[in-house]
C-alpha positions in Angstrom: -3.9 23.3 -5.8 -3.1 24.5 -2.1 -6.3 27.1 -2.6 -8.5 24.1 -3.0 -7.1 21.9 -0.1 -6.9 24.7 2.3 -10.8 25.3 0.7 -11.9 21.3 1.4 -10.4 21.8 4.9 -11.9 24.6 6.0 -15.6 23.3 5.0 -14.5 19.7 6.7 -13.5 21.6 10.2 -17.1 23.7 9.6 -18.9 20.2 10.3 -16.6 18.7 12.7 -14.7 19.2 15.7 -12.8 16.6 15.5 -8.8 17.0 15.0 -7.5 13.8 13.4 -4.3 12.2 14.5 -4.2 9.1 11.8 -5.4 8.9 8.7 -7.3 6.0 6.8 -8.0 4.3 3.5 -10.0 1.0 3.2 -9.9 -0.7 0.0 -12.3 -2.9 -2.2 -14.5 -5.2 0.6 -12.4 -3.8 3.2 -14.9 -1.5 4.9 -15.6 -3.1 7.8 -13.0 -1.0 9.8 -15.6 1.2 10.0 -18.0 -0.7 12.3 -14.7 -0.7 15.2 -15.1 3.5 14.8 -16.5 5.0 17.4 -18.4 7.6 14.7 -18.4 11.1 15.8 -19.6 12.6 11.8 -19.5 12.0 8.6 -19.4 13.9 5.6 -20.5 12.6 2.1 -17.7 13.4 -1.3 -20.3 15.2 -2.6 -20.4 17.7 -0.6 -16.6 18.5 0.4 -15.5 21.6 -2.2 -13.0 20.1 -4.3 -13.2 16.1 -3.9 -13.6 13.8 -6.4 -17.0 11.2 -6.1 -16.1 7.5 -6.0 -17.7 5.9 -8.7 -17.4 2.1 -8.3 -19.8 0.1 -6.7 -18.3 -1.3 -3.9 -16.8 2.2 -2.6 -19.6 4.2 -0.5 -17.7 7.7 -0.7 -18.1 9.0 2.8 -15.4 10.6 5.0 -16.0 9.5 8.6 -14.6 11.0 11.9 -14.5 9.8 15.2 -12.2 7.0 17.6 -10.8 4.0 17.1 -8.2 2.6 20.0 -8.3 5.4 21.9 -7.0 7.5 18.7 -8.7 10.8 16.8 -9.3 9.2 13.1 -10.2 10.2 10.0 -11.2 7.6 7.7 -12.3 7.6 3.8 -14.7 4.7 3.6 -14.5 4.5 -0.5 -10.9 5.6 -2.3 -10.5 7.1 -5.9 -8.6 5.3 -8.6 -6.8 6.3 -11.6 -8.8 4.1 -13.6 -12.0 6.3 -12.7 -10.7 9.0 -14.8 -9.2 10.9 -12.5 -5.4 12.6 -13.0 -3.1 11.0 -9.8 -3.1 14.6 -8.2 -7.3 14.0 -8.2 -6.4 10.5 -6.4 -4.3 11.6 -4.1 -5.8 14.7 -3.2 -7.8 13.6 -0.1 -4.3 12.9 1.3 -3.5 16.5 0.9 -6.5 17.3 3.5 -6.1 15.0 5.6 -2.6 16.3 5.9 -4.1 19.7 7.1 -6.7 18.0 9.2 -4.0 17.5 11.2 -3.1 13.1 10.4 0.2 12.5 11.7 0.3 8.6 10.4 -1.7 7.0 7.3 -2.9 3.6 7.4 -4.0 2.1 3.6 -6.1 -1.5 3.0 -6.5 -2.8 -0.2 -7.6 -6.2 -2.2 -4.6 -7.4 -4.1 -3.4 -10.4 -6.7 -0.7 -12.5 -5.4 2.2 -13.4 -7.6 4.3 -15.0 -5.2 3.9 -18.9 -5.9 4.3 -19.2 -1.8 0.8 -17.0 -1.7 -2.5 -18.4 -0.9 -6.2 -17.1 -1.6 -7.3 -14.9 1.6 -3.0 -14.2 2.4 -2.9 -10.9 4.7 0.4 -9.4 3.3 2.1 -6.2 5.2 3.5 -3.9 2.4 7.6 -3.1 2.5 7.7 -1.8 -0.5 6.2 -0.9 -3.7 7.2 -0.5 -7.1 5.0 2.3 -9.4 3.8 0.8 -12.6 1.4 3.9 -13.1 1.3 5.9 -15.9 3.3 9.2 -14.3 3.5 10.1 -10.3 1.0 12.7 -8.6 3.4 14.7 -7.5 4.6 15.5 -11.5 3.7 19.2 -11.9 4.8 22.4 -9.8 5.9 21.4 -6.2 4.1 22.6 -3.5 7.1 24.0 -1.6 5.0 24.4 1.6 4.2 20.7 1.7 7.2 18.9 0.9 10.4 18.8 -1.0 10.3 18.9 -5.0 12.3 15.8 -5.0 11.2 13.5 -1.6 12.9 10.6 -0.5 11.3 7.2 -1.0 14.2 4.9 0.8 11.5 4.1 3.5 7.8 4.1 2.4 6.3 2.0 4.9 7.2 2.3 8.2 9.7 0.3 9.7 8.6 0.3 13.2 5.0 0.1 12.0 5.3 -3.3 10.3 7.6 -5.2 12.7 4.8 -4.1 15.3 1.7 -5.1 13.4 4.2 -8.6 13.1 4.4 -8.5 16.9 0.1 -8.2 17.0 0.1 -11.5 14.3 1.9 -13.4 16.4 0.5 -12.5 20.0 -3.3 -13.1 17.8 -2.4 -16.5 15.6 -2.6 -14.4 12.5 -0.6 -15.3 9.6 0.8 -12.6 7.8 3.5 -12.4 5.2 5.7 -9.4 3.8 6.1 -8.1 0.2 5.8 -5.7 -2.2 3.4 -4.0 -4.3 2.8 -3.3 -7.7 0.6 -0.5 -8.3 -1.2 -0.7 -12.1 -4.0 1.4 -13.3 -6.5 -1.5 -14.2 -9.5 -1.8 -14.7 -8.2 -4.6 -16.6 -7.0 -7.7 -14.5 -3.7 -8.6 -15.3 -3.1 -11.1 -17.9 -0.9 -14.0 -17.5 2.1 -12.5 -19.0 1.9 -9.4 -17.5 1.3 -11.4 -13.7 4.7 -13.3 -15.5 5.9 -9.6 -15.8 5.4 -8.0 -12.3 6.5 -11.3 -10.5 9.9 -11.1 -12.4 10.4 -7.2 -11.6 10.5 -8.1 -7.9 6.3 -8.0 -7.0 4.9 -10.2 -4.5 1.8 -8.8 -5.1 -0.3 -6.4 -7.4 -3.5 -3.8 -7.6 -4.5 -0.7 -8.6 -4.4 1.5 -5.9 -1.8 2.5 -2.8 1.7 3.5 -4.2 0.1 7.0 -5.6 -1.2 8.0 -2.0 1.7 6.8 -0.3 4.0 8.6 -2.6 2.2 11.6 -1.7 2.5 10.6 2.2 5.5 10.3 2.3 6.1 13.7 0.1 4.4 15.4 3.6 6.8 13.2 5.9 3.9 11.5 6.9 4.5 7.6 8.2 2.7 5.1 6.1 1.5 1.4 7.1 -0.4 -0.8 4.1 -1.9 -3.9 4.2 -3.2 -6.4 1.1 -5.5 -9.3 1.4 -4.8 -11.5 -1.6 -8.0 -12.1 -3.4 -6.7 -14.1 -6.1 -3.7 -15.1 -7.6 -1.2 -14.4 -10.4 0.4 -17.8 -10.5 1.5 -19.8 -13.4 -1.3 -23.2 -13.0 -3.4 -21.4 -10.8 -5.1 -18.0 -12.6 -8.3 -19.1 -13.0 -11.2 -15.9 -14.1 -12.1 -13.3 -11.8 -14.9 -11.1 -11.1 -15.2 -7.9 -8.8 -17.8 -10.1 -6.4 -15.1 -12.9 -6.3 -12.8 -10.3 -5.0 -15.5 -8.5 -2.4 -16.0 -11.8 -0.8 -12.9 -13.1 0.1 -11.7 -9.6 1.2 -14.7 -9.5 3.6 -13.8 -12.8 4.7 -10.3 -12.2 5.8 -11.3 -8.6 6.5 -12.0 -9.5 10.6 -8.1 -10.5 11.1 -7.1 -7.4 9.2 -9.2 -4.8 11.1 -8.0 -7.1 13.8 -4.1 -6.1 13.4 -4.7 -2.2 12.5 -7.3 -1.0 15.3 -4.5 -3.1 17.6 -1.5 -1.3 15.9 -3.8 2.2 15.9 -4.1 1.9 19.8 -0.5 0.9 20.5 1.3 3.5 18.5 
């Protein structure tokens, strides 16, 4: 596994210059991060040696370099899942080179349902926590001593300073945000109303089918992690009502302004 990172990374830093100091992953209708990037390059999945290929719609598969508030970034405009087929070392494994690239913080987006009854469609909530509901954990398998401990502390997997600042940017910008935590499930199912019964009662504000396995792997490399969910639909006893993928796309991209809003602020101030 370290052969093939260190092999991805050293094609990358053949077509760019740029040294990364953050690291990003936008989520389903969350792309739009991308137009704030001052792009320097971009390299298509396809061909980095090593990387998986998105293969949902609504993920474009490129990894762009350049500056956002006044930062080096590298940002993966299209993430993997689990539900693609892919084994959770696959889907986290563009974490791995971005750790090598250089990425000293990791910010993640996604498109989540709510299960809080407080939540609303279009609710911007800042991850605190997350609880794994996946099938296994990517770092299951030999440790790779020279990245991070064989058994890595999870006591603080988003970053304390991190959220109470992007609360600081809400405020100071009239942007309401809430606080919660994540359930991460494989899909591609949406949840049924039992098992939205089922994560709400385990502790979950919210729930989705991505995150916890990067940030597990983040925080296995020490790096700091910062997520935020827009809540594209809800889990709620009186209020599920059906759900398509283009139902979830468009409030994402509506909400989407207020989130790029609060991370290219919180990129530029940490």
């Amino acid at each position: 596994m370290l052969a093939q990172i260190e092999a991805s990374v050293k094609f990358i830093q053949s077509r760019t210059k740029v040294t990364p100091s953050i690291g990003i992953i936008l989520g389903t209708g969350l792309g739009g991060l991308v137009k704030e990037i001052n792009i320097i390059d971009q390299i298509p999945y396809e061909e980095i040696p090593n990387f998986p290929v998105s293969t949902v719609e609504s993920h474009s598969g490129k990894l762009i370099f350049g500056e956002l508030g006044g930062k080096h970034v590298v940002a993966m405009q299209g993430r993997f899942h689990f539900y693609e087929g892919y084994s959770l070392q696959q889907v986290t494994f563009p974490v791995r080179v971005m750790k090598l690239l250089g990425i000293q913080r990791l910010f993640v987006s996604n498109a989540s349902g709510g299960v809080n009854p407080a939540f609303e469609v279009g609710e911007i909530m800042i991850q605190n926590d997350h609880i794994n509901l996946f099938p296994g954990n990517p770092l299951i398998g030999k440790n790779i001593d020279e990245l991070g401990p064989r058994f890595p502390d999870m006591s603080e997997p988003y970053d304390h300073e991190m959220i109470a600042l992007a609360k600081k940017i809400a405020l100071e910008n009239n942007i309401r945000v809430s606080f919660g935590i994540y359930a991460g499930l494989t899909g591609p199912t949406l949840e049924t109303p039992a098992e939205y019964g089922y994560v709400r009662a385990i502790g979950a504000d919210a729930v989705g089918m991505s995150t916890v396995p990067e940030v597990i792997v983040a925080r296995h490399m020490e790096i700091p992690c910062f997520a935020i969910s827009i809540i594209t639909d809800l889990g709620v006893p009186g209020k599920i009502q059906k759900v398509s993928v283009q139902d979830v796309i468009e409030v994402a991209s509506r909400q989407e302004p207020k989130m790029t809003l609060i991370m290219k602020e919180l990129i530029s101030r940490i």
